[in-house]
C-alpha atoms as an extended CHARMM CRD file, in Angstrom:
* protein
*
        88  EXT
         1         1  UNK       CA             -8.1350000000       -9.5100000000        7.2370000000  PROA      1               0.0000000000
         2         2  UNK       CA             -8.0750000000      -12.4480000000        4.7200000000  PROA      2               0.0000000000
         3         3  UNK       CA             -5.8530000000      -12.2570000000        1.7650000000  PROA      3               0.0000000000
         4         4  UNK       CA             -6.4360000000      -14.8170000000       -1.1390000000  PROA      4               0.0000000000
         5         5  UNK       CA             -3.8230000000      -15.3830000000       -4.0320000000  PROA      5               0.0000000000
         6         6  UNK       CA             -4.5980000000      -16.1290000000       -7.5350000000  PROA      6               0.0000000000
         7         7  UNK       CA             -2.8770000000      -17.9010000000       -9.9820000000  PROA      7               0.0000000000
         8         8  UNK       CA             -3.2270000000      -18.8690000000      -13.6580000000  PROA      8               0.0000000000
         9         9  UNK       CA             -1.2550000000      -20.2970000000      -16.4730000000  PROA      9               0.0000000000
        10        10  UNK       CA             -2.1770000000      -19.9000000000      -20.0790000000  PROA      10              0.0000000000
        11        11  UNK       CA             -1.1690000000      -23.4990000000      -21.3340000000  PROA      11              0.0000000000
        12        12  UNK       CA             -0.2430000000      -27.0900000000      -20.0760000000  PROA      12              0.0000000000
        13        13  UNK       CA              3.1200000000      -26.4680000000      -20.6890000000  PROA      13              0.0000000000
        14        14  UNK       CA              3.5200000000      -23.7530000000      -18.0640000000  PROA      14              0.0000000000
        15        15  UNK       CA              3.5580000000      -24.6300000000      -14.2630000000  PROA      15              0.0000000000
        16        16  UNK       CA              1.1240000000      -23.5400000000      -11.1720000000  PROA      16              0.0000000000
        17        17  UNK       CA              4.3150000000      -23.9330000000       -8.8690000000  PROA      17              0.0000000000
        18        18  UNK       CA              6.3520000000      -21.0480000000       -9.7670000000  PROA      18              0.0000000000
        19        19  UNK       CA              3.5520000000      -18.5750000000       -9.3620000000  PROA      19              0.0000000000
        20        20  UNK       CA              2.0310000000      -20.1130000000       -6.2150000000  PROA      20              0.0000000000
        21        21  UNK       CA              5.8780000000      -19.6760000000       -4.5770000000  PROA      21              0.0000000000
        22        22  UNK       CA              5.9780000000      -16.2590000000       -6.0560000000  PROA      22              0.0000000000
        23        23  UNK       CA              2.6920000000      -15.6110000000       -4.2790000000  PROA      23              0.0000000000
        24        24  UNK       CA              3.8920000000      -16.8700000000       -1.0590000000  PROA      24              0.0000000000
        25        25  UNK       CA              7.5560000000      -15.3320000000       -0.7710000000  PROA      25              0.0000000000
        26        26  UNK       CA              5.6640000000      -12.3380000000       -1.4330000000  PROA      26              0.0000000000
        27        27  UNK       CA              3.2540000000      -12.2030000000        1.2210000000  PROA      27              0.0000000000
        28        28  UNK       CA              5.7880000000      -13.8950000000        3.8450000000  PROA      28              0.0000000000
        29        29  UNK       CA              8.1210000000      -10.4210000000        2.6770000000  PROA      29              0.0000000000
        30        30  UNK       CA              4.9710000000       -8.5030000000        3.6630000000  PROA      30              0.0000000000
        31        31  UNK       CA              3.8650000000       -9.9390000000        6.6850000000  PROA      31              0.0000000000
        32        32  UNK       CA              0.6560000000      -11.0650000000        4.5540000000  PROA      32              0.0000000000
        33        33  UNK       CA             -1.2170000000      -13.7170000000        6.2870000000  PROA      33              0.0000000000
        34        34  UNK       CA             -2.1070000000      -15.8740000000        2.7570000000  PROA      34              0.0000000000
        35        35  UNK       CA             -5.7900000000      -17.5610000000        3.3640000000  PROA      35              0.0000000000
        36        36  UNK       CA             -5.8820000000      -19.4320000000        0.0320000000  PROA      36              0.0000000000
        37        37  UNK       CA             -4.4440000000      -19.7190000000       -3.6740000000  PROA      37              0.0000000000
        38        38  UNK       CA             -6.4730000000      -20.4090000000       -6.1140000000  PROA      38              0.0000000000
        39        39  UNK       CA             -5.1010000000      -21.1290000000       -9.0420000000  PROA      39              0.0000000000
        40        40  UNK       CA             -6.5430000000      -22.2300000000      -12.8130000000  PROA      40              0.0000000000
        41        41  UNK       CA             -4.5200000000      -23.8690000000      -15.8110000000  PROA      41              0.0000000000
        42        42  UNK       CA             -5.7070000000      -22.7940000000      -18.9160000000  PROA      42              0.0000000000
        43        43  UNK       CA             -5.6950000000      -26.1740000000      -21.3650000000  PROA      43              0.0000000000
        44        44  UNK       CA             -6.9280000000      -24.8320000000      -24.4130000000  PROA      44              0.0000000000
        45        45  UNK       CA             -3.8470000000      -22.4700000000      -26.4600000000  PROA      45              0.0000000000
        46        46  UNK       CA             -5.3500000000      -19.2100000000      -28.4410000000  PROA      46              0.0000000000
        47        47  UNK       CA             -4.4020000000      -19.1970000000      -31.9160000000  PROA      47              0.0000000000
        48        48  UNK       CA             -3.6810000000      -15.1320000000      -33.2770000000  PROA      48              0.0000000000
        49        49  UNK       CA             -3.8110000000      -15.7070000000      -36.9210000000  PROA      49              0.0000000000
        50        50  UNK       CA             -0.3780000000      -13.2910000000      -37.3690000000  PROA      50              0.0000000000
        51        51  UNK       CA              1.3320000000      -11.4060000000      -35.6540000000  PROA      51              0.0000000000
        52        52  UNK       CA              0.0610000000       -6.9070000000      -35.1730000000  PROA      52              0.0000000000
        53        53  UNK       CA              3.0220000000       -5.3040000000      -35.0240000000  PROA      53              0.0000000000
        54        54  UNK       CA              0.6920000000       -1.6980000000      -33.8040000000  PROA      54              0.0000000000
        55        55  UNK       CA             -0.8180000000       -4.1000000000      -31.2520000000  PROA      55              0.0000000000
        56        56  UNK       CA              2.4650000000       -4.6570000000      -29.4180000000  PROA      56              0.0000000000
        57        57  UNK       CA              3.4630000000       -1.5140000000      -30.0000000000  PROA      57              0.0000000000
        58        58  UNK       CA              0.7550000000       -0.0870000000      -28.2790000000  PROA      58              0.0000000000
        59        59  UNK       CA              0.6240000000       -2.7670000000      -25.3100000000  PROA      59              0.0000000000
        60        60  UNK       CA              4.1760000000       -3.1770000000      -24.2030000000  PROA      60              0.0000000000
        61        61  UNK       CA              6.0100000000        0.2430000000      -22.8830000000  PROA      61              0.0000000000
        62        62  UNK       CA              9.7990000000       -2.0290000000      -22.5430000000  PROA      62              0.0000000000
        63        63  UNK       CA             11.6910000000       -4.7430000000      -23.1380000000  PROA      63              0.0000000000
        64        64  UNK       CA             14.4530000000       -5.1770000000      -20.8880000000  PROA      64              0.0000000000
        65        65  UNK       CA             17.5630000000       -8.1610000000      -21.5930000000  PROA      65              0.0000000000
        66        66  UNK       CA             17.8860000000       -9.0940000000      -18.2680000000  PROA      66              0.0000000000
        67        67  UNK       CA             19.9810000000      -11.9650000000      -18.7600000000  PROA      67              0.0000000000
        68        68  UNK       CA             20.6200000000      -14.5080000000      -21.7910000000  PROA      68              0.0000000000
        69        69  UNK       CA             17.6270000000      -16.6540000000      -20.6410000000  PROA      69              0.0000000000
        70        70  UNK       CA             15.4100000000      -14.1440000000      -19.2230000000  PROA      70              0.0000000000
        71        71  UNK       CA             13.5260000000      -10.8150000000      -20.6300000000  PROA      71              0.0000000000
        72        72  UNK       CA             11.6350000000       -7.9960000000      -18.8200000000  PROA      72              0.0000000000
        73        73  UNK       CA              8.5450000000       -6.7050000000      -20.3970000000  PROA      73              0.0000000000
        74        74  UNK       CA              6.8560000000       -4.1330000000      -18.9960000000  PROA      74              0.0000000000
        75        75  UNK       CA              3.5900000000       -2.9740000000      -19.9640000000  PROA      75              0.0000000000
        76        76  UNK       CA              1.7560000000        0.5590000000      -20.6580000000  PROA      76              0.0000000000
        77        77  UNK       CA             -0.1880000000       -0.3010000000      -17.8940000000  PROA      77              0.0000000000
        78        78  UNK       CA              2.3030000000       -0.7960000000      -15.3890000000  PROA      78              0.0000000000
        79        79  UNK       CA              2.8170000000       -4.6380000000      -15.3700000000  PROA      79              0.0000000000
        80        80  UNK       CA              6.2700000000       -6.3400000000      -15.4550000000  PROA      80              0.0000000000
        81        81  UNK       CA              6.1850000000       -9.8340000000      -16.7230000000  PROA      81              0.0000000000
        82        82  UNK       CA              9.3410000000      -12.2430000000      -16.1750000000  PROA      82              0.0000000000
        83        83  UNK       CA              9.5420000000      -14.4650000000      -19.3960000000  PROA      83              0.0000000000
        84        84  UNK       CA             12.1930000000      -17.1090000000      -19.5390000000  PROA      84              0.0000000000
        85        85  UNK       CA             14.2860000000      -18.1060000000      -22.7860000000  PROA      85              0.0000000000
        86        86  UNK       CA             14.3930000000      -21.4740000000      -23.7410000000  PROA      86              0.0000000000
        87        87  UNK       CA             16.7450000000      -22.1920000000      -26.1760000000  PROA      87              0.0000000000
        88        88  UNK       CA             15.5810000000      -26.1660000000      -27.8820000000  PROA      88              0.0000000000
């Protein structure tokens, strides 16, 4: 069976090479055999005019501190996202 990976990054300043390794490692754990990654970088941003405190609310289930430059969110759907802390 062929497998395909897909990757995407919302803006320029995020990298394709973290995912795509994430990808790999995962299928390589799983005895996946990976066809092909395709991957798309977003290079527009999307502007949310302020920020809907009931919208969150409703979309994220957790936040989890997982370390002082990383947070777990998970979703009501399921999802766990990774997002790192960078402190400029």
């Amino acid at each position: 069976m062929k497998r395909y990976g897909y990757h995407r990054t919302s803006t320029r300043e995020q990298h394709l090479d973290r995912g795509i390794k994430e990808i790999t490692a995962y299928c390589e754990q799983n005895n996946l055999e990976l066809e092909k990654i395709f991957t798309d970088q977003q290079t527009s941003t999307c502007q949310i005019p302020e920020f809907d405190n009931d919208l969150v609310r409703r979309l994220i289930s957790t936040i989890k501190v997982e370390s002082s430059e990383k947070l777990l969110i998970q979703f009501q759907s399921g999802i766990v996202m990774e997002q790192e802390i960078r402190y400029e």
